[in-house]
N, C-alpha and C positions, 0 to 999 in steps of 0.2 A: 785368361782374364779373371779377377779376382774380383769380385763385389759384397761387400759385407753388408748383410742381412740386421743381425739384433744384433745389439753390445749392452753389455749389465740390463737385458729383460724387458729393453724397450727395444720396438722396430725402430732401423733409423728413418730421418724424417725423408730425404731424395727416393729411398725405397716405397712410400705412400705419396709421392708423389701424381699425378693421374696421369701424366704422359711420358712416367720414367720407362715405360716397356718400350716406348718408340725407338729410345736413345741406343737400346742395346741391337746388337748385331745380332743376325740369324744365325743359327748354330749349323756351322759348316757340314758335310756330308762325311768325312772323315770324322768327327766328333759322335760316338754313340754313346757316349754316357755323361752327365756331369755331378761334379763331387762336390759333397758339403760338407764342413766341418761344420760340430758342434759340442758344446760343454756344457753343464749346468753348474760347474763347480761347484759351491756349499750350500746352493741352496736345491729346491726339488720341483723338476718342472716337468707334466706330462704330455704327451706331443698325439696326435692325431691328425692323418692325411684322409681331409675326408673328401678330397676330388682327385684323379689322377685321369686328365680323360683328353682325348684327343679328338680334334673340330674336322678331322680331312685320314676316314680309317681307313681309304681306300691307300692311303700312301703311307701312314705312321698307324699303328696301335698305339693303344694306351699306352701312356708311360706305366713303367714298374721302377720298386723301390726296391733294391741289396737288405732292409730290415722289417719288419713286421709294420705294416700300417699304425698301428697304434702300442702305444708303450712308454715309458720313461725315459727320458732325454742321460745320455749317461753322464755321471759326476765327471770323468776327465776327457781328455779332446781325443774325438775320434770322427773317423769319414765313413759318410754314406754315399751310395751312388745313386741317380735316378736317371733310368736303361731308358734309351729314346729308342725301339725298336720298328724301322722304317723295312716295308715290304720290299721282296724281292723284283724285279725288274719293273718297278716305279718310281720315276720322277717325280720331282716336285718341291714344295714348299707345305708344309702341314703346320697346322697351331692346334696348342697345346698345352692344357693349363693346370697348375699343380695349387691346391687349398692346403695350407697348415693351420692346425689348430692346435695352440700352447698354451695349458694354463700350471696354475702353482698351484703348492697342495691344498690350497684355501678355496679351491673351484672358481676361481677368477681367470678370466683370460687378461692374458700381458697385454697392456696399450698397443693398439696397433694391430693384433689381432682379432679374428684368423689370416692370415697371411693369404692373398690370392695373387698370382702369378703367371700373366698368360704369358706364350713365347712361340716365338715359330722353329720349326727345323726343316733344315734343307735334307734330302732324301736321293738319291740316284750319283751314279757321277758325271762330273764335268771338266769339260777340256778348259786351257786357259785361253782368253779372247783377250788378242792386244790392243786393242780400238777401244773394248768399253774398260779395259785396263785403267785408261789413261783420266777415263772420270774418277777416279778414288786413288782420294788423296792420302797422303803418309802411308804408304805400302800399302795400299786396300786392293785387292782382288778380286774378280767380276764373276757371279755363277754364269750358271748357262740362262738365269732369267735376264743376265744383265743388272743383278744386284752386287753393289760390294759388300765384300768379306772385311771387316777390319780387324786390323793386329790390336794387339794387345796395348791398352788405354786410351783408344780411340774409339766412335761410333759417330752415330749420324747418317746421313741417306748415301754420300760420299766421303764419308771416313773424317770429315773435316772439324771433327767437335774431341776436343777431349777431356778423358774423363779423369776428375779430383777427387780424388779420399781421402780424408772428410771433402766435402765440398766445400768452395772459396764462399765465404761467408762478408757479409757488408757490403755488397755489391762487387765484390769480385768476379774475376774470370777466370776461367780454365784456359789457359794459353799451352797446355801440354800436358802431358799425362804427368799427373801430382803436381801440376807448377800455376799458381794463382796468381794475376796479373792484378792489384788491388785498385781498390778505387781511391780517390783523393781522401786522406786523411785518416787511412786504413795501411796496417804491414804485419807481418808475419808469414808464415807459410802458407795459412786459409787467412789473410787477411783480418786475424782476430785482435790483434791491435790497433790502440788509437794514435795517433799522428797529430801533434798540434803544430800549425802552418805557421803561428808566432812563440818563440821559447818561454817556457815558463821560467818567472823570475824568482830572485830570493831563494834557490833551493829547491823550488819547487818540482814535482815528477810528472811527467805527460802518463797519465792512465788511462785516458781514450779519447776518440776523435775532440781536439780543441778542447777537454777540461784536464787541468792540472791538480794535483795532489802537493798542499801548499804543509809549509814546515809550520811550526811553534810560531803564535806570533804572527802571520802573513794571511792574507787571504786576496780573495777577488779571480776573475775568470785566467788573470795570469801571475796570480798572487802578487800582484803590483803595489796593493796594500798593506801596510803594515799597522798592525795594532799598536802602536805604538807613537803613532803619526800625527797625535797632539805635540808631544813632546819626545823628541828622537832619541834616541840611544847614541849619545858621545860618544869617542875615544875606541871606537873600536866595537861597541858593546851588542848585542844582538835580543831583537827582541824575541820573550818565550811569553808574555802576557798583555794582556790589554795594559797600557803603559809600566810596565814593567820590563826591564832589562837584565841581562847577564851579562857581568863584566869584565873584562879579561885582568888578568894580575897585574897589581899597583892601581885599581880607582875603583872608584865604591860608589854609591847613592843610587837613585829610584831609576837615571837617566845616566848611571855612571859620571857625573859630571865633577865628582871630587878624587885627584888625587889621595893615595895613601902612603903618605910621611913618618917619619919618626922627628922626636921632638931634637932640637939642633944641638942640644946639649949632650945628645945620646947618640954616640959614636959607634959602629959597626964595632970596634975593639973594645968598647966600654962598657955595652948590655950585660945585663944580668944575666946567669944561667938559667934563674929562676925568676915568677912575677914578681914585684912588691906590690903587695895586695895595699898597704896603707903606707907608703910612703915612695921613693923619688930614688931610681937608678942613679949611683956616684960612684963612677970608676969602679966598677963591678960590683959591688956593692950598695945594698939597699939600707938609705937614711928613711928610719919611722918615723910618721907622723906622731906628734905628743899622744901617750895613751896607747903605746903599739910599740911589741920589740919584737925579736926571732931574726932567722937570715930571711927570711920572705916576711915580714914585718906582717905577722898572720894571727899574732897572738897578744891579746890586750893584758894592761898592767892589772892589779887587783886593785877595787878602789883604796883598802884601807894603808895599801903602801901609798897609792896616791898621797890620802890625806897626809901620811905623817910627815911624806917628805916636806907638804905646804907649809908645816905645822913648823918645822925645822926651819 
């Protein structure tokens, strides 16, 4: 069974939880040791076990730790053990509580910290009993107290709860080990999405339970509204502004509402290759306005030619 502790320097939140020690299983009799991974990767973190002690010595000794009580969390991922060492021809159940204390080079402890952690462990052996078998559920296993043993991502008093990492969030459920059963208007795998029960309109994207994320131009709980809604966008057009449109090709205006023409006289074969800045497209060729020659009629006459011609 796998339970993660810190990730990026915070404890997680189900781990401070007050009654997350219930949910976990007692540590079988075949189990004498269990391992930790830890890393501090780039950043510097000092670690201190400042309890290691057991509540019942006639049956367990204090736990012991495979590294030195106190010391530096090492930069890459490596495991520790902590020895649950259970006396010889003793039975029983013994509890057992392990304190961490993590701080950074700044002499702060990490939220969450010190870590304190009680747990029990089973001690002596046991035969299997098929009767109290039959109370624990999803493979669970019955000691000799008549407690079940649960397998791996299950817990609870009869095996019947299982356990999610991360945990289903927004009122979800654990309907199996990693699997979140969500609540209305919630989806994903820990039920961290929103779900809206009517579609958002115009474009719009559902980003969590019943509010939508509305495009250019739309608004309202299911962007029903459009900015535009004095005066609508003709022909096709979409609005991106408070009565403002974007028009699709061939119509133009504030509302799209005019076609865009060539004048009737100016044939697909007849347009210029170039504007006529001052004068009138004629059979590919541009007629100036009086006062205006060149092939793009771009270039004005000088006046004293002007005059002489008047003059003439």
């Amino acid at each position: 069974m796998e339970i993660y502790a810190i990730l990026d320097g915070v404890v997680l939140p189900y781990i401070l939880e007050p009654n997350f020690e219930k949910y976990l299983p007692i540590i079988p009799a075949e189990v004498v040791s269990v391992n930790f991974t830890w890393k501090a990767g780039d950043q510097k973190y000092f670690y201190d076990f400042d309890q290691l002690k057991s509540y019942n010595e006639t049956i367990l000794s204090d736990p012991l730790i495979s590294i030195d009580t106190k010391g530096k969390v090492p930069r890459k991922s490596k495991i520790f053990q902590v020895i649950l060492p259970c006396h010889r021809n003793q039975s029983g159940i013994a509890s057992f509580s392990i304190s961490l204390k993590i701080e950074n080079d700044k002499g702060s402890y990490l939220p969450g910290t010190p870590l304190r952690l009680k747990l029990k462990k089973q001690c002596g052996d046991h035969g299997p009993d098929p009767e109290c078998d039959k109370k624990c559920a999803n493979g669970g296993r019955c000691d000799q107290h008549g407690i079940c043993q649960c397998p791996k991502g299950y817990m609870g008093k009869y095996c019947d709860s299982a356990l999610c990492y991360p945990v289903c969030i927004n009122g979800g459920t654990c309907v199996a080990p990693g699997v979140c059963a969500c609540a209305d208007g919630y989806q994903g795998p820990h039920c961290e999405g929103g779900m809206c029960h009517e579609k958002c309109l115009n474009g719009g994207k559902c980003i969590q339970k019943d509010t939508c994320e509305c495009r250019r131009g739309y608004y309202g709980n299911r962007c029903e509204y459009s900015k535009c809604h004095s005066v609508p966008c003709l022909n096709n057009g979409r609005c991106v502004g408070i009565n403002r449109c974007r028009c699709v090709n061939g119509f133009t205006g504030n509302q799209c509402e005019s076609a865009v023409t060539q004048p009737a006289e100016i044939t697909k074969r007849e347009r210029c290759k170039k504007k006529c800045n001052h004068g009138k497209c004629r059979k590919k060729k541009c007629i100036c306005e009086k006062g205006w020659f060149g092939g793009k009629c771009n270039k004005r006459q000088p006046k004293r030619k002007r005059q002489k011609k008047l003059l003439h």
